[in-house]
SETIPA-374038 format. One record per residue (C-alpha): x, y, z. Coordinates in Angstrom, 2 decimals. Example, Ala and Ser with C-alpha at 12.3 -4.5 7.8 and 13.67 -1.06 7.14 Angstrom:
! residues 2
@xx 12.30, yy -4.50, zz 7.80
@xx 13.67, yy -1.06, zz 7.14
END
This chain:
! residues 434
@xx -40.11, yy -8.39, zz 44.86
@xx -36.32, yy -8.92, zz 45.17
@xx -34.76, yy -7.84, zz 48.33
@xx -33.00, yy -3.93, zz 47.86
@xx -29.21, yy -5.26, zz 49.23
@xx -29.27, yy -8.24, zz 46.96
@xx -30.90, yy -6.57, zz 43.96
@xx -27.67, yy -3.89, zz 44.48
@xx -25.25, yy -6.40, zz 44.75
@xx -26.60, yy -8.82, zz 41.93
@xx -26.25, yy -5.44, zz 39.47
@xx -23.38, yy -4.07, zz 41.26
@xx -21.31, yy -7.32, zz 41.03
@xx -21.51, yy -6.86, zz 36.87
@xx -19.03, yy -4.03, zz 36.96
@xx -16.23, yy -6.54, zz 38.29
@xx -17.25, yy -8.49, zz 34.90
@xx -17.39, yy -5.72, zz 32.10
@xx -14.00, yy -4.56, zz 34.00
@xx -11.84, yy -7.48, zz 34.19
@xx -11.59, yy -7.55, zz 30.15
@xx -11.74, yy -4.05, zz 29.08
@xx -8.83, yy -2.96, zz 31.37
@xx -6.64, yy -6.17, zz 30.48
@xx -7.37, yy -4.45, zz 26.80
@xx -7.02, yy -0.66, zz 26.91
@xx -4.37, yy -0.77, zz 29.87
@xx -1.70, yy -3.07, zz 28.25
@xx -2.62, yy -3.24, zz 24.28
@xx 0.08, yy -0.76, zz 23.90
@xx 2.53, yy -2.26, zz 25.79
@xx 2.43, yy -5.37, zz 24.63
@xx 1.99, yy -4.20, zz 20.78
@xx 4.75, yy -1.62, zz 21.35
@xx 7.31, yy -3.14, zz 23.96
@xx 7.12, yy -6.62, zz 23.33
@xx 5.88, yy -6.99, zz 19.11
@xx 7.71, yy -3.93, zz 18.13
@xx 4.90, yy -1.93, zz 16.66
@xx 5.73, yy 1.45, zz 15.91
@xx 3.94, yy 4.13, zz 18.40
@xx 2.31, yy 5.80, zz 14.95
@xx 1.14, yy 2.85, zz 13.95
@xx -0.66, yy 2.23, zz 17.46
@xx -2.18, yy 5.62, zz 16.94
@xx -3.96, yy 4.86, zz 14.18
@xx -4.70, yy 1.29, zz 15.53
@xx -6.67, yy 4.28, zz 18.28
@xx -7.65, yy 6.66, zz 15.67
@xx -9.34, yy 4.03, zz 13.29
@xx -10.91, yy 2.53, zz 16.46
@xx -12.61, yy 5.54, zz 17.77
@xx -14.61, yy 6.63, zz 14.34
@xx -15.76, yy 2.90, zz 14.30
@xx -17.40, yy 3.36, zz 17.57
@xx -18.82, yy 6.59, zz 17.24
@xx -21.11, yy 5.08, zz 14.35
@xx -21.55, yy 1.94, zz 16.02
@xx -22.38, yy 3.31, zz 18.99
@xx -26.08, yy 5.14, zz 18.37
@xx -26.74, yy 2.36, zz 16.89
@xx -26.89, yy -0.53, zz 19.46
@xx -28.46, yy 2.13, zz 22.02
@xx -31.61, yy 2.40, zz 19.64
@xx -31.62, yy -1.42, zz 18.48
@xx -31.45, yy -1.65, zz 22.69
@xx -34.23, yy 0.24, zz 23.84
@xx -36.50, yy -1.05, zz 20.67
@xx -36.07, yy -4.53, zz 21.93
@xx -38.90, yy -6.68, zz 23.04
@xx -38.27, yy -10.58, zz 24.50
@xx -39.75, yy -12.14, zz 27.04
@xx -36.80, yy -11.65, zz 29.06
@xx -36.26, yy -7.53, zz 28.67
@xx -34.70, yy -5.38, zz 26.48
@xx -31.39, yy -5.63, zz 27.92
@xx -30.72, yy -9.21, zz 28.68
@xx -30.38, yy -10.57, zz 25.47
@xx -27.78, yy -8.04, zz 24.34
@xx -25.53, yy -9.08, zz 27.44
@xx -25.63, yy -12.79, zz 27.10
@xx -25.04, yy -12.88, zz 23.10
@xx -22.09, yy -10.29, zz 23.49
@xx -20.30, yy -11.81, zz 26.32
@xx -19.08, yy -14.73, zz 24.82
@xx -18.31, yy -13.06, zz 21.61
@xx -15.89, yy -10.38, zz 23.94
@xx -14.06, yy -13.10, zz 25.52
@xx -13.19, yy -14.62, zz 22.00
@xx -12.04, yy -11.22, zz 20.73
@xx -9.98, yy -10.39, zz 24.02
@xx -7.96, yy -13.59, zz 23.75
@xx -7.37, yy -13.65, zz 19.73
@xx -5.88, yy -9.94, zz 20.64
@xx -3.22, yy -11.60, zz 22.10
@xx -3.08, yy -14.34, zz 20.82
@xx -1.93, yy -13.71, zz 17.52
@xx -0.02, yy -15.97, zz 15.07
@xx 3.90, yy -16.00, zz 15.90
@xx 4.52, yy -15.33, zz 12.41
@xx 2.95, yy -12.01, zz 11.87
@xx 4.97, yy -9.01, zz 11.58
@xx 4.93, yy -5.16, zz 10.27
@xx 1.60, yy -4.46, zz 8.19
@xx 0.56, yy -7.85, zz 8.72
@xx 0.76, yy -7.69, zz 12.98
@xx -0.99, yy -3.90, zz 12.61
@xx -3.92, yy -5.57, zz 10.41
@xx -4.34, yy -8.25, zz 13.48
@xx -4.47, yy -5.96, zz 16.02
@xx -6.50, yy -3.49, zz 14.72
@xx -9.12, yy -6.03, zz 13.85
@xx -9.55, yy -7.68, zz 17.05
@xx -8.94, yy -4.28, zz 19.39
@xx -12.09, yy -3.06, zz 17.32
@xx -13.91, yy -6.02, zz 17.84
@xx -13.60, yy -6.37, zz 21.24
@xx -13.75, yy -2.59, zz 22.04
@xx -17.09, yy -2.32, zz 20.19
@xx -18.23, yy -5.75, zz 22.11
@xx -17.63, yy -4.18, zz 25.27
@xx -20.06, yy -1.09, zz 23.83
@xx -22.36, yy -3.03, zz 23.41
@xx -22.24, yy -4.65, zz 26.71
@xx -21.94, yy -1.51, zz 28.69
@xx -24.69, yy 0.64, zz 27.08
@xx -27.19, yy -2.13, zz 28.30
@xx -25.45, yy -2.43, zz 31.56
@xx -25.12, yy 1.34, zz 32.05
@xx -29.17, yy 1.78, zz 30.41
@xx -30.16, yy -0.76, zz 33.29
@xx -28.96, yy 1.24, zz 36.47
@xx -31.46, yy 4.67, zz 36.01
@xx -34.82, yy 2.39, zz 35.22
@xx -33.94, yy -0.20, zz 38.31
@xx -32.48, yy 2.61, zz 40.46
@xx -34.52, yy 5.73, zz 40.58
@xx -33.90, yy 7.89, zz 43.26
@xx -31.03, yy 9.33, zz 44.48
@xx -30.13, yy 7.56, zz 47.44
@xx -30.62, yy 3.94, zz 45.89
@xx -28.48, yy 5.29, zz 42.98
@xx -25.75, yy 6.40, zz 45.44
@xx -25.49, yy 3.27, zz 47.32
@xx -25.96, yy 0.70, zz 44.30
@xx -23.20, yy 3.00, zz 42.21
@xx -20.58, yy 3.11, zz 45.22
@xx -20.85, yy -0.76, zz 45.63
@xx -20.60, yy -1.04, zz 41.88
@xx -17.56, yy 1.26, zz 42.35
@xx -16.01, yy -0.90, zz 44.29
@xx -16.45, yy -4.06, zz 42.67
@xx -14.88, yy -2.13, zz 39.47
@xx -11.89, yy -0.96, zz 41.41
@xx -11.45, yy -4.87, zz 42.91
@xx -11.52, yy -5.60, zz 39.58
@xx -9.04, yy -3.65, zz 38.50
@xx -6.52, yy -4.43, zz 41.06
@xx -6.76, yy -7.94, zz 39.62
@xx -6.57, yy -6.52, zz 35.87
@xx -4.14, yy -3.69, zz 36.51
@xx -2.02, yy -4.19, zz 39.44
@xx -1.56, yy -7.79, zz 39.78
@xx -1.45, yy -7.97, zz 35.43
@xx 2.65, yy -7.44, zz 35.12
@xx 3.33, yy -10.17, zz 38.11
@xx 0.70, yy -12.34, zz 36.15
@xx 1.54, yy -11.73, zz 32.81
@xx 5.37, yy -12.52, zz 33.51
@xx 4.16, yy -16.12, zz 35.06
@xx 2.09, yy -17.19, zz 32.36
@xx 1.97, yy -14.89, zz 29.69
@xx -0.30, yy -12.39, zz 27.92
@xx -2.14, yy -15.06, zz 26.11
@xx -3.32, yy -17.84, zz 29.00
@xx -3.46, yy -13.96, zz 31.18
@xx -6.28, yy -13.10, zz 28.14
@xx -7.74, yy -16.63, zz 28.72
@xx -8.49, yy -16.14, zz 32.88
@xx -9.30, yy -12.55, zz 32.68
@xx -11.97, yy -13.77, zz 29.86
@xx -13.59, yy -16.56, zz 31.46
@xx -12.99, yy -14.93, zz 35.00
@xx -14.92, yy -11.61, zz 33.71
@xx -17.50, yy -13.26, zz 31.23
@xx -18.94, yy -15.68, zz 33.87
@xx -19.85, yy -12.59, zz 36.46
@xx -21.55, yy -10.68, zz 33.55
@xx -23.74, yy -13.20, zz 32.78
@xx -24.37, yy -13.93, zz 36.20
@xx -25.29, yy -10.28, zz 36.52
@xx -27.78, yy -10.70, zz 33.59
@xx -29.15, yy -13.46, zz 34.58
@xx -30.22, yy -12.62, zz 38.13
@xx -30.68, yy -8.34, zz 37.43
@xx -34.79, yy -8.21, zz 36.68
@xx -35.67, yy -5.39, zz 34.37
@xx -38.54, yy -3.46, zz 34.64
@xx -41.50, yy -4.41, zz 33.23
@xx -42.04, yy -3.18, zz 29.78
@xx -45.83, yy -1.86, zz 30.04
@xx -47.95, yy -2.52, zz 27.03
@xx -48.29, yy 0.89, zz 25.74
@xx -45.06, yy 2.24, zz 26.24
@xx -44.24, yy 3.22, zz 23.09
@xx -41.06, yy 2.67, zz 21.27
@xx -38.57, yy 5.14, zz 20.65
@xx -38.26, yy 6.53, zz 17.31
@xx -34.50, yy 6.92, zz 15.46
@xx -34.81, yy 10.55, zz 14.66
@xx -37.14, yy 11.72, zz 16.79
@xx -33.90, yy 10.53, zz 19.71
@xx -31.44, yy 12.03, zz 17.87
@xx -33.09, yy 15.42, zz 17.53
@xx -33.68, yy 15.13, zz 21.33
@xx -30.37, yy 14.48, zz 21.82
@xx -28.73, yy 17.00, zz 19.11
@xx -30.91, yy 19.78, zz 20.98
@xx -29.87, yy 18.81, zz 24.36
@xx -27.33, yy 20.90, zz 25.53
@xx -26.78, yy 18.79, zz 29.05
@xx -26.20, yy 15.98, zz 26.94
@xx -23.45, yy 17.60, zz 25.86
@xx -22.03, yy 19.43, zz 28.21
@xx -21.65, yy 15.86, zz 30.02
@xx -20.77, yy 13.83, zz 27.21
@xx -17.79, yy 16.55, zz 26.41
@xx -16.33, yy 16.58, zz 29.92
@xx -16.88, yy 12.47, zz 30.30
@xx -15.22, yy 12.55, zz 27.20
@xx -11.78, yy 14.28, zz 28.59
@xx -12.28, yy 12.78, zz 31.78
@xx -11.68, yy 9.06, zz 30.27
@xx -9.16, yy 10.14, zz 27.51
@xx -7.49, yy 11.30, zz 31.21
@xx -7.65, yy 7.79, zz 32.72
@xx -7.10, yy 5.65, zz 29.71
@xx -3.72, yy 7.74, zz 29.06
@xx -2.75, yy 7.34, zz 32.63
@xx -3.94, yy 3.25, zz 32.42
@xx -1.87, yy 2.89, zz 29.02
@xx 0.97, yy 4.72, zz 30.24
@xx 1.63, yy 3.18, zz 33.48
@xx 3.91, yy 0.41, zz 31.87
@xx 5.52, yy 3.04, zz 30.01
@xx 6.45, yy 5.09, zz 33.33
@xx 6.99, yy 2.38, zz 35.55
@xx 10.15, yy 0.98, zz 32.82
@xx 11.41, yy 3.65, zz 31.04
@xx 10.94, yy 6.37, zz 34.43
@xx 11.39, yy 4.62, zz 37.11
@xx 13.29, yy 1.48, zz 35.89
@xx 11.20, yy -0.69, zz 38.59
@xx 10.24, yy -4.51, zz 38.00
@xx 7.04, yy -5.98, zz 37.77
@xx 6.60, yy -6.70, zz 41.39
@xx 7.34, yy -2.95, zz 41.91
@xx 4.90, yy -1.96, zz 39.13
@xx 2.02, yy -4.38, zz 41.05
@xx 2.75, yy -2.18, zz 43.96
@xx 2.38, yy 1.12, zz 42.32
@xx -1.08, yy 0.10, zz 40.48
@xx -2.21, yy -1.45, zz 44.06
@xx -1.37, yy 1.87, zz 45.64
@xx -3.82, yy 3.84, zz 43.34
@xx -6.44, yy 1.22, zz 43.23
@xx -6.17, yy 0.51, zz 47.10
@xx -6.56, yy 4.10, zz 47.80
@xx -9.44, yy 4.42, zz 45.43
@xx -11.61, yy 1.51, zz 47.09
@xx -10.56, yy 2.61, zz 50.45
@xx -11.67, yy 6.96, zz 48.82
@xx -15.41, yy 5.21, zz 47.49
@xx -17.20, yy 5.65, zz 50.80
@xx -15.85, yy 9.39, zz 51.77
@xx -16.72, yy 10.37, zz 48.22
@xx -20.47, yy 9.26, zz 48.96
@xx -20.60, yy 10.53, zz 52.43
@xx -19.25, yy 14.04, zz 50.56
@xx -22.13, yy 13.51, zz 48.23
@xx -24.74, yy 12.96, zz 51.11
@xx -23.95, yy 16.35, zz 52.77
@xx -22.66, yy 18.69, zz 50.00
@xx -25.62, yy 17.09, zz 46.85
@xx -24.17, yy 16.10, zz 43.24
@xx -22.76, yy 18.58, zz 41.32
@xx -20.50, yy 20.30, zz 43.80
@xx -18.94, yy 16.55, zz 44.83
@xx -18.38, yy 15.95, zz 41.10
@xx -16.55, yy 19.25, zz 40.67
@xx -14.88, yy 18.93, zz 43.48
@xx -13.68, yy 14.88, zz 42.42
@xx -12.62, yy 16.45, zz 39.22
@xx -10.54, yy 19.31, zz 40.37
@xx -9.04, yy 16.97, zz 42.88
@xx -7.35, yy 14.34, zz 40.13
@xx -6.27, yy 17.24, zz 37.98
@xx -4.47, yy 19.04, zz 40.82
@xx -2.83, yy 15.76, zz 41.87
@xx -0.83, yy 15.62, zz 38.30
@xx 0.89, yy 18.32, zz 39.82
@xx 3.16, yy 16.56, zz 42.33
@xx 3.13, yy 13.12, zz 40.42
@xx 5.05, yy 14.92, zz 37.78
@xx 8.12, yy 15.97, zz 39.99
@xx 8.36, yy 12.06, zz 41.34
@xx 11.77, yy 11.05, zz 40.89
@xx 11.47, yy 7.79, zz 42.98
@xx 9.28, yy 4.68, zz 43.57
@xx 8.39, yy 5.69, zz 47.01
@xx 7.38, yy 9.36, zz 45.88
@xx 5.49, yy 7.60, zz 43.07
@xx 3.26, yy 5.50, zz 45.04
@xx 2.48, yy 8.63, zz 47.56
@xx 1.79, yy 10.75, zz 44.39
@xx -0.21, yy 7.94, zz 42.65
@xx -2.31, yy 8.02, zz 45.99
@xx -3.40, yy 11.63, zz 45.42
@xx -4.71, yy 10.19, zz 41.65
@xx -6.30, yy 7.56, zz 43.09
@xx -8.37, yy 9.99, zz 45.23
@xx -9.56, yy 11.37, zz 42.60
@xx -10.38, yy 9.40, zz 40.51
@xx -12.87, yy 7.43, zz 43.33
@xx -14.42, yy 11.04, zz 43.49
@xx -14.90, yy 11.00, zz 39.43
@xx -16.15, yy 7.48, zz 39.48
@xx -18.64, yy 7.62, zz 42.66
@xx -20.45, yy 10.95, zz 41.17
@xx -20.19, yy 10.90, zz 37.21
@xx -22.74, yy 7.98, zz 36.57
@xx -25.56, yy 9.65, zz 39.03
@xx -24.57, yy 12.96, zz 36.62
@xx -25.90, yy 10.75, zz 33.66
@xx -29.17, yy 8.82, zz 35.23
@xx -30.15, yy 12.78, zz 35.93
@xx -29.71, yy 13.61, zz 31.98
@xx -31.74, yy 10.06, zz 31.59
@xx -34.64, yy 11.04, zz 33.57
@xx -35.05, yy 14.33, zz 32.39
@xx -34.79, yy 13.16, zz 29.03
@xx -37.94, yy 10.46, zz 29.84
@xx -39.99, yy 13.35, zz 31.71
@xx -39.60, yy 15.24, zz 28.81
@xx -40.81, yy 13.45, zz 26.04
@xx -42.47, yy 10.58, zz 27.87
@xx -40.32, yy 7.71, zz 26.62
@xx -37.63, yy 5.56, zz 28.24
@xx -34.66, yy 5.55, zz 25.69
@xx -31.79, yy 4.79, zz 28.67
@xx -29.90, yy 2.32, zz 26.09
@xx -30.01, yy 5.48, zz 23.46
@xx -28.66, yy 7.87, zz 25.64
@xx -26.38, yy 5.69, zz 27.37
@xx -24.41, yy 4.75, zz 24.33
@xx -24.62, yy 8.41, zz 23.30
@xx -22.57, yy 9.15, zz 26.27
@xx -20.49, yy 5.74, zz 25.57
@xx -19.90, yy 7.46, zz 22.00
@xx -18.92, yy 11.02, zz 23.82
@xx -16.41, yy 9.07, zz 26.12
@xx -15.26, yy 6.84, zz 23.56
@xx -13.87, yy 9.99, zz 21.69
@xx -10.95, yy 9.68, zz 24.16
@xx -8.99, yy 7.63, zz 21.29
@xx -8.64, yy 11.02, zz 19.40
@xx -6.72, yy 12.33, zz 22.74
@xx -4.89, yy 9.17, zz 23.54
@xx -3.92, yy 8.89, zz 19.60
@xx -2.75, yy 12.37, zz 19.64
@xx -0.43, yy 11.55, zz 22.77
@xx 1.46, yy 8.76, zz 21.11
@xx 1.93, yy 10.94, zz 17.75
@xx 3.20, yy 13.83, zz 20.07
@xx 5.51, yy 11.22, zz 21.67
@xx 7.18, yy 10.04, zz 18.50
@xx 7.35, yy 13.25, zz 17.23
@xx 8.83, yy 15.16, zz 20.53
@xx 10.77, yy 12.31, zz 22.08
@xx 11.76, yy 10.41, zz 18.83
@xx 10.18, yy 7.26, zz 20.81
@xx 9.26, yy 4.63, zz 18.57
@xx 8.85, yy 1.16, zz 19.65
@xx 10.34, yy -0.94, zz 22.66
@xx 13.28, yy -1.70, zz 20.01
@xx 14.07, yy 1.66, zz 19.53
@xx 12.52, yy 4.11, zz 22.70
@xx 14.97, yy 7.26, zz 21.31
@xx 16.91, yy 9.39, zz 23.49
@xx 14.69, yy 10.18, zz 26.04
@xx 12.37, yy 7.17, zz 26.48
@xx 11.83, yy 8.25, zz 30.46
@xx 10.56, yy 12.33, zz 29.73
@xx 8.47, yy 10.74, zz 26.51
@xx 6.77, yy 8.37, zz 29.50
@xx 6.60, yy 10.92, zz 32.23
@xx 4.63, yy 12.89, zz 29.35
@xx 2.45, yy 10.20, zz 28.83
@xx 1.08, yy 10.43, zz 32.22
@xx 1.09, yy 13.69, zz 33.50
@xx 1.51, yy 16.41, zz 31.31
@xx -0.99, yy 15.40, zz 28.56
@xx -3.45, yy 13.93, zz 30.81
@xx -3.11, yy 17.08, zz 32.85
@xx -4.31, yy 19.38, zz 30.14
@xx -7.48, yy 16.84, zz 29.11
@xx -8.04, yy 17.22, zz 33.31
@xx -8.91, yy 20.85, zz 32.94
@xx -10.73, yy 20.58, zz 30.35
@xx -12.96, yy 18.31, zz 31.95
@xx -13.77, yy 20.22, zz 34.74
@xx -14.38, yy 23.27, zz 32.66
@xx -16.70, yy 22.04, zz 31.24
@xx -18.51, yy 20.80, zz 33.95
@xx -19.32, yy 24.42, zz 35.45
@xx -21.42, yy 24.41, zz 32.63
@xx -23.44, yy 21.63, zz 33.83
@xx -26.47, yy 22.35, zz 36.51
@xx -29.55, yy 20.60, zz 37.96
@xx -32.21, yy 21.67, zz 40.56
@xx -29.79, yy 20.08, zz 43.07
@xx -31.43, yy 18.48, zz 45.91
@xx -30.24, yy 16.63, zz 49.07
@xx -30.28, yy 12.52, zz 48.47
@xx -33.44, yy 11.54, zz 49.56
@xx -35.07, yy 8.28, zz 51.17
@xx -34.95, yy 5.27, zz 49.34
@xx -37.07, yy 4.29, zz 46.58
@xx -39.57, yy 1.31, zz 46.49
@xx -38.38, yy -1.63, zz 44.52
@xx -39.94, yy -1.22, zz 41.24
@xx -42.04, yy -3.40, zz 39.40
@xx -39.61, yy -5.95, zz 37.52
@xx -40.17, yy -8.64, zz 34.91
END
């Protein structure tokens, strides 16, 4: 039997490793592509567009070639320590691409290897994700394991978001991709390695393809959550990618400035984790995730009428309130859809749904592809080389007004959402691993 606190942390501890790469990735792919390569802002949208069909088909797919695995060492394990290496390959060939490409030539490059890694990380975060419902299983382990993980994944991205512009300007994007890979890669597969599954029993039956998707296709939690997980993250990843935007063209800081702003938010957010749970403890899930959500859309309120750095960071603060609030209740929302799903039909399928959901929230390149084409269109902004006229209102609408909108809609959506919604009870035993 492994002992509960280091069983949390040895699971936990993964979400600083599938972090640290993914956030390098989504939060300064544009920048770097647009900014510093030239790369036209349409041509990064369909870099986005193109991206997000490939994962939605991709996505079912590993989930179901997940939970029908069999090895000696789980279902998940093998899946995490193949991909990992493979991710750290694509992250650094992202930016480290030949000097010599240019126009159709740079698009190809990027496109390939922001697809590769994106579906890598898929991969590596439906088994991660599928692991937390079948080693956690009530409600309070879930809440305690999820706001340490929490934490570790906001740690993480101070180091991949905050301190990134300071870092990047040292040493550049390319030996930046190098740490952040080897740095990241190295906790996952410590997490693997020392996370024990559950035992697979003999008779537990395997999931069938069809018979999952017709249980999912007819579940109407599945997507009610999926739909408002889905504008949830094209919120964040809007607000991650446009960060550099804002903090140049809006605010005209420097990179030590920007560090500052992202440490604010992230800071906040670590320091928000542990009032979000004790809110969770008294008031049960769903009201504390409405509550998270309604919180980080009001908060693009203020942050749009910030005309300085100082009224940025305080306004930033409010965002990273919120978004601890999203991030402490919205996984606990999704082991609930899990377990109902196995009471149901008497078959664990976590990796299934899990990617399902990874498929829902990967639709946020649709949104985030739209803002860029709105961007070029309204504010004639069209690479670092040529921002247009108004390079400062196209950023400001990067990362409030759109990401506003795609705010509301989340929490709309998640009135639709109930359980029988009970107060976090005790602890559950540690379950029989292999």
């Amino acid at each position: 039997m492994q002992h509960t606190g280091r069983k949390s942390f040895n699971y936990a501890i993964g979400m600083f490793g599938t972090s640290i790469p993914i956030n390098l990735l989504k939060t300064f792919a544009a920048a770097f592509y647009i900014k510093d390569l030239g790369l036209r802002a349409e041509q990064w949208a369909t870099v986005l567009f193109v991206y997000t069909f490939i994962d939605a088909l991709d996505n079912p797919v590993y989930g179901y070639l997940s939970d029908r695995t069999r090895t000696r060492w789980g279902r998940r394990k093998p899946w995490l320590v193949l991909s990992t290496p493979l991710l750290i390959v694509g992250l650094i060939a992202f930016y480290a691409m030949p000097a010599s490409l240019a126009g159709t030539s740079l698009l190809v490059w990027a496109m390939l290897f922001y697809i590769f890694t994106g579906t890598l990380d898929s991969v590596i975060n439906a088994n991660y994700g599928a692991l937390f419902p079948e080693i956690f299983t009530s409600d309070a382990s879930r809440a305690k394991a999820n706001a340490l993980r929490q934490a570790f994944q906001l740690v993480a991205m101070i180091i991949s978001i905050a301190l990134t512009p300071m870092v990047t300007a040292a040493i550049g994007y390319r030996n930046t991709a190098i740490a952040y890979g080897i740095l990241g890669g190295a906790v996952i597969l410590y997490m693997a390695l020392t996370t024990r599954e559950r035992e697979i029993q003999p008779e537990e039956q395997k999931p069938g393809l069809w018979d999952s998707i017709k249980s999912l296709v007819t579940n109407w939690r599945f997507w009610i959550a999926g739909l408002a997980n889905a504008f949830y993250s094209a919120t964040m990843s809007l607000v991650m990618a446009a960060m550099p935007f804002y903090a140049e063209y809006t605010l005209g800081i420097t990179a030590g400035q920007q560090t500052i702003l992202f440490a604010t938010v992230l800071l906040i957010a670590i320091g928000s984790v542990a009032i979000w749970a004790r809110l969770l403890r008294r008031f049960t899930l769903m009201p504390t995730w409405r509550a998270a959500l309604a919180t980080l859309t009001l908060a693009f309120i203020p942050l749009y009428f910030a005309n300085s750095f100082v009224m940025a960071i305080v306004c930033s603060a409010l965002i990273g309130f919120g978004f601890a609030g999203v991030i402490t209740t919205m996984d606990l929302v999704h082991a609930r859809i899990m377990d109902l799903d196995t009471r149901k039909h008497n078959v664990r399928r976590e990796g299934i749904i899990s990617n399902a959901l990874g498929f829902m929230n990967r639709l946020n390149g649709l949104f985030t592809s739209a803002a860029f084409v709105l961007v070029a269109r309204i504010f004639l902004f069209e690479s670092g080389e040529n921002p247009g006229p108004h390079p400062d209102r196209a950023a400001l609408f990067l990362l409030t007004v759109f990401p506003f909108v795609l705010s509301i809609i989340s929490l709309i959506f998640s009135f639709f959402l109930h359980f029988r919604d009970e107060p976090v009870v005790a602890d559950d035993p540690d379950p029989a691993v292999a």
